[in-house]
N, CA, C and O atoms as CSV, one atom per row, in Angstrom:
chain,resi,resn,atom,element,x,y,z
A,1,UNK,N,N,96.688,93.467,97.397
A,1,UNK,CA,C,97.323,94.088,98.541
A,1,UNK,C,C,98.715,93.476,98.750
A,1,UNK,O,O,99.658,94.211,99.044
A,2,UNK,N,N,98.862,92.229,98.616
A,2,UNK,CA,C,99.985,91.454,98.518
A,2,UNK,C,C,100.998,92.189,97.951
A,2,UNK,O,O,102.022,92.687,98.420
A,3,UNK,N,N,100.424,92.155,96.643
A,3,UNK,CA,C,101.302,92.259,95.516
A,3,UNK,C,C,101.832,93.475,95.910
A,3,UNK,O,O,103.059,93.578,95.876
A,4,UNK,N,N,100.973,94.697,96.385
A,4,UNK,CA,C,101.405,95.742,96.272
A,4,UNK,C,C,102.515,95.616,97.408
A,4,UNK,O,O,103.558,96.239,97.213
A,5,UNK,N,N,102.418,95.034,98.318
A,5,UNK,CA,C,103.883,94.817,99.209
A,5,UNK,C,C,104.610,94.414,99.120
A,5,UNK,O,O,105.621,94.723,99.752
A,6,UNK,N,N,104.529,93.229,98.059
A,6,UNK,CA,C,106.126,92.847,97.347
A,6,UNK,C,C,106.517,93.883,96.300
A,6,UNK,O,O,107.729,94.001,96.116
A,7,UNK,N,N,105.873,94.491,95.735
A,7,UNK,CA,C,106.285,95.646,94.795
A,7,UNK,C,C,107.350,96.686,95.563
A,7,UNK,O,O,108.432,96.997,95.066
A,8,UNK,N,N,106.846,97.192,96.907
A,8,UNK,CA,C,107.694,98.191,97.324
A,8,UNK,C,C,108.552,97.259,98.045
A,8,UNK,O,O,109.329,98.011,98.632
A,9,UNK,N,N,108.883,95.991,98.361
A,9,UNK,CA,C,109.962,95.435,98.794
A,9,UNK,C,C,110.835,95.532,98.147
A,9,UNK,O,O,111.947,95.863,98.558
A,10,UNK,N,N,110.457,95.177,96.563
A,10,UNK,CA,C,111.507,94.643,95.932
A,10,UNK,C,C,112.281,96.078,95.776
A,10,UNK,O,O,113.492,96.100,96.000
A,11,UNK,N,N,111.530,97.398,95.356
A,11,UNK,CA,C,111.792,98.833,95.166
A,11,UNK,C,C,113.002,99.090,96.872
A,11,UNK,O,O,113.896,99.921,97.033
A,12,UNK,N,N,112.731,98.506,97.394
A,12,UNK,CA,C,113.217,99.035,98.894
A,12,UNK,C,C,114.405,98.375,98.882
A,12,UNK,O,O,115.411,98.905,99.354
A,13,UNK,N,N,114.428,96.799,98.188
A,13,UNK,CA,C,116.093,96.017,98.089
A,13,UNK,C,C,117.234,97.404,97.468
A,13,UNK,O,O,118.235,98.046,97.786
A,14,UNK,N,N,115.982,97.215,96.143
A,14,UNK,CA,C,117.004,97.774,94.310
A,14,UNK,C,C,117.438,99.373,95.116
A,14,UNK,O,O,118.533,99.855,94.826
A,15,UNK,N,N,116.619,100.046,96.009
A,15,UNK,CA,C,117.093,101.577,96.722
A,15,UNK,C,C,118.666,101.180,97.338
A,15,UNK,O,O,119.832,101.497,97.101
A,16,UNK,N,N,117.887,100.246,98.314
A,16,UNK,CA,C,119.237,100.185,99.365
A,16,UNK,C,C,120.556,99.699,98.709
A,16,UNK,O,O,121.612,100.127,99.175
A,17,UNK,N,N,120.577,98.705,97.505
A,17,UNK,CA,C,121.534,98.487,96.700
A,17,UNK,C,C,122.543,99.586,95.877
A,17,UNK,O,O,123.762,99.583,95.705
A,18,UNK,N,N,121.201,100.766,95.340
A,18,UNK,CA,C,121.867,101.637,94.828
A,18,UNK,C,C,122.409,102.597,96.058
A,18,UNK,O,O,123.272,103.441,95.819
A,19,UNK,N,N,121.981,102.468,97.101
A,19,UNK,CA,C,122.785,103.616,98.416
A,19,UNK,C,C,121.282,104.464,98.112
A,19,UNK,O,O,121.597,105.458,97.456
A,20,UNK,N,N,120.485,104.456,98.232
A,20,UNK,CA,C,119.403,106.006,98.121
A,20,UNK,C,C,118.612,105.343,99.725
A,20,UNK,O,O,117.523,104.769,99.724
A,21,UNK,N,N,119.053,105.474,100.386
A,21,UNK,CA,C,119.037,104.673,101.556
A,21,UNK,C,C,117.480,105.527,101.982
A,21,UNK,O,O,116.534,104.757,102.149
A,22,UNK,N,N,117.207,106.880,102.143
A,22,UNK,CA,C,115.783,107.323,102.399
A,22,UNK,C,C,115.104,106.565,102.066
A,22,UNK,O,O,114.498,105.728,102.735
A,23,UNK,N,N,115.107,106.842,100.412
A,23,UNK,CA,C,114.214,105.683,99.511
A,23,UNK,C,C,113.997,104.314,100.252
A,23,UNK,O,O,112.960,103.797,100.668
A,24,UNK,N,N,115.079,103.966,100.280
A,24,UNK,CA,C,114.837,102.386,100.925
A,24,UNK,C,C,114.081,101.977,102.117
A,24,UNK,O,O,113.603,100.886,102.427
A,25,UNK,N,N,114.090,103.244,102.776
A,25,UNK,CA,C,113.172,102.779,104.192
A,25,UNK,C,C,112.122,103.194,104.086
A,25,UNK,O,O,111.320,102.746,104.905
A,26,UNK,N,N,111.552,104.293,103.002
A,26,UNK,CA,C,110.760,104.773,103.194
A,26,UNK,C,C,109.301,103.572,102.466
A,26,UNK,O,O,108.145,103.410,102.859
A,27,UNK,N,N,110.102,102.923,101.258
A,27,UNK,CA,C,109.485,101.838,100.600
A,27,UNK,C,C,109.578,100.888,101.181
A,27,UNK,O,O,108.789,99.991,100.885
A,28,UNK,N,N,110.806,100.588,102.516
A,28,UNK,CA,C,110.360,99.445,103.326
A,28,UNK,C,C,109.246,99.474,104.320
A,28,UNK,O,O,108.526,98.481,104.416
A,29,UNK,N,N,109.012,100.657,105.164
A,29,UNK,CA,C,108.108,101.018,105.394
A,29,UNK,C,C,106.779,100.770,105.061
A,29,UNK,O,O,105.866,100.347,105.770
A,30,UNK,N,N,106.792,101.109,103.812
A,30,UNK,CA,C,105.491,101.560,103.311
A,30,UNK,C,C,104.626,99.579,102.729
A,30,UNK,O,O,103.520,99.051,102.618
A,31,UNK,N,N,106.027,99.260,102.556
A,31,UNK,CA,C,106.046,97.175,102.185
A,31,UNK,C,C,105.552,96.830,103.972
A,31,UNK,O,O,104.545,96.122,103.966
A,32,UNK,N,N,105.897,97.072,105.017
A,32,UNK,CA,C,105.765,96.213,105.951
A,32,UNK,C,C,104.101,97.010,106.432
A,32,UNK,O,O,103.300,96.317,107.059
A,33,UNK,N,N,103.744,98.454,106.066
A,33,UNK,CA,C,102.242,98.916,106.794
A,33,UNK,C,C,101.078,97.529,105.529
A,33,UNK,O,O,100.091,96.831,105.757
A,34,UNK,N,N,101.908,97.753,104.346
A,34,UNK,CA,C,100.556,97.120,103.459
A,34,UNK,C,C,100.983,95.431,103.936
A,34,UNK,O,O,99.997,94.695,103.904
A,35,UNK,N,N,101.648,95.080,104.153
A,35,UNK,CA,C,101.634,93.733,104.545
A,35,UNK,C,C,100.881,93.204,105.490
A,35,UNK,O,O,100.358,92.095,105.385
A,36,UNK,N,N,100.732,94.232,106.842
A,36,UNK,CA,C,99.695,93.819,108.264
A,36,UNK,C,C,98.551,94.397,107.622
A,36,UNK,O,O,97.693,93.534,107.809
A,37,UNK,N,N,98.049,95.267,107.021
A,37,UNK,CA,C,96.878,95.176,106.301
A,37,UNK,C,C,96.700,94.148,105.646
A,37,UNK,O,O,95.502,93.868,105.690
A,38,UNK,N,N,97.285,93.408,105.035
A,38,UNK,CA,C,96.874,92.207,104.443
A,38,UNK,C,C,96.637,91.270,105.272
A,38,UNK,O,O,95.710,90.495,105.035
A,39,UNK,N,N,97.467,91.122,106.494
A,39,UNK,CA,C,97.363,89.947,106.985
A,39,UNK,C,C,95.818,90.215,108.179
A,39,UNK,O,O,94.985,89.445,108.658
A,40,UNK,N,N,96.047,91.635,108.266
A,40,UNK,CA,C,94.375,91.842,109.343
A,40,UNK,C,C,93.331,91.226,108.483
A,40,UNK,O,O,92.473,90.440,108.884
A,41,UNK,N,N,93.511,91.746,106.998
A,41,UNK,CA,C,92.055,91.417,106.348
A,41,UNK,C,C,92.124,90.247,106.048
A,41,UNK,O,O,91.080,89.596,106.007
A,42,UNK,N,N,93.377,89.632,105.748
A,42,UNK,CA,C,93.401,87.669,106.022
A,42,UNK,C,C,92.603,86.969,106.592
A,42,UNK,O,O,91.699,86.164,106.369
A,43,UNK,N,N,93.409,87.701,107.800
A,43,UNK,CA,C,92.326,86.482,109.315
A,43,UNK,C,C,91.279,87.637,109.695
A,43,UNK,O,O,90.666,87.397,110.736
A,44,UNK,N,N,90.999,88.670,109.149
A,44,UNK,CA,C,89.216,88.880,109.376
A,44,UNK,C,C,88.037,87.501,108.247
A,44,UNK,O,O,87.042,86.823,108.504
A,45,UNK,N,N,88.840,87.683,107.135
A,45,UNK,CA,C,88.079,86.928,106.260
A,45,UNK,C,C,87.917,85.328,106.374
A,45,UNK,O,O,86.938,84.682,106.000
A,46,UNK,N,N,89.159,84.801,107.007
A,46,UNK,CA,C,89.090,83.848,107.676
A,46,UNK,C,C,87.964,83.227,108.514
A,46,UNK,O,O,87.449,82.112,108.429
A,47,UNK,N,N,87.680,84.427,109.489
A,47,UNK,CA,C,86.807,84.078,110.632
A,47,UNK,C,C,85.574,84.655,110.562
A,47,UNK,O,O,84.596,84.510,111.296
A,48,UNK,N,N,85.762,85.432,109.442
A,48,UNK,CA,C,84.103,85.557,108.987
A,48,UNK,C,C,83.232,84.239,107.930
A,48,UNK,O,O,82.055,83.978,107.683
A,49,UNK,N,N,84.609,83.646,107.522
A,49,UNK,CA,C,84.143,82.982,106.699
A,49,UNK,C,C,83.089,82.581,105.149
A,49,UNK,O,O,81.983,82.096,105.385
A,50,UNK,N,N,83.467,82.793,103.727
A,50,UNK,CA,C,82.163,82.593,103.039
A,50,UNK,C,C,81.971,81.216,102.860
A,50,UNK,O,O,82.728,80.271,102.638
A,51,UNK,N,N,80.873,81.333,102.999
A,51,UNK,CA,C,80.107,79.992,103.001
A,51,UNK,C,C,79.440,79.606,101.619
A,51,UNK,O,O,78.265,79.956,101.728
A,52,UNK,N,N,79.607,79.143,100.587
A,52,UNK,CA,C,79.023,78.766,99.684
A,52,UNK,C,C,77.204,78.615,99.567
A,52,UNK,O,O,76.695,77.653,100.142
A,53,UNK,N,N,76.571,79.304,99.036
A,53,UNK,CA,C,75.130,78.921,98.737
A,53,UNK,C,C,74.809,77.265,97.869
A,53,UNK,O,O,75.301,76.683,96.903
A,54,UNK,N,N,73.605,76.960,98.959
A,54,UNK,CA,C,73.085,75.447,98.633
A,54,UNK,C,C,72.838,75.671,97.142
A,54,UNK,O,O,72.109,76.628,96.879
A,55,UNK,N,N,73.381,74.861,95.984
A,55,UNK,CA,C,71.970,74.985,94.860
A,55,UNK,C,C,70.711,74.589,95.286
A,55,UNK,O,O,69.747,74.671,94.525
């Protein structure tokens, strides 16, 4: 999920560099929705916690 939000970041720099400025927001956009998805399922997993099984 990460990854996939640095992917359209970096796509959203290389837009706005070339001037395709739609492009650029639309992939910045789309970098900052998958980023708070990452970070919800972060700290859900966080506070659910796995716990390792005893051998």
């Amino acid at each position: 999920m990460l990854s996939w939000a640095i992917t359209f970041l970096i796509i959203a720099l290389i837009a706005g560099v070339l001037g395709f400025t739609a492009a650029a927001g639309t992939a910045a956009w789309i970098a900052k929705i998958l980023f708070l998805v990452f970070i919800v399922l972060f700290i859900i997993s966080l506070i659910s916690g796995r716990r390792a099984t005893p051998l």
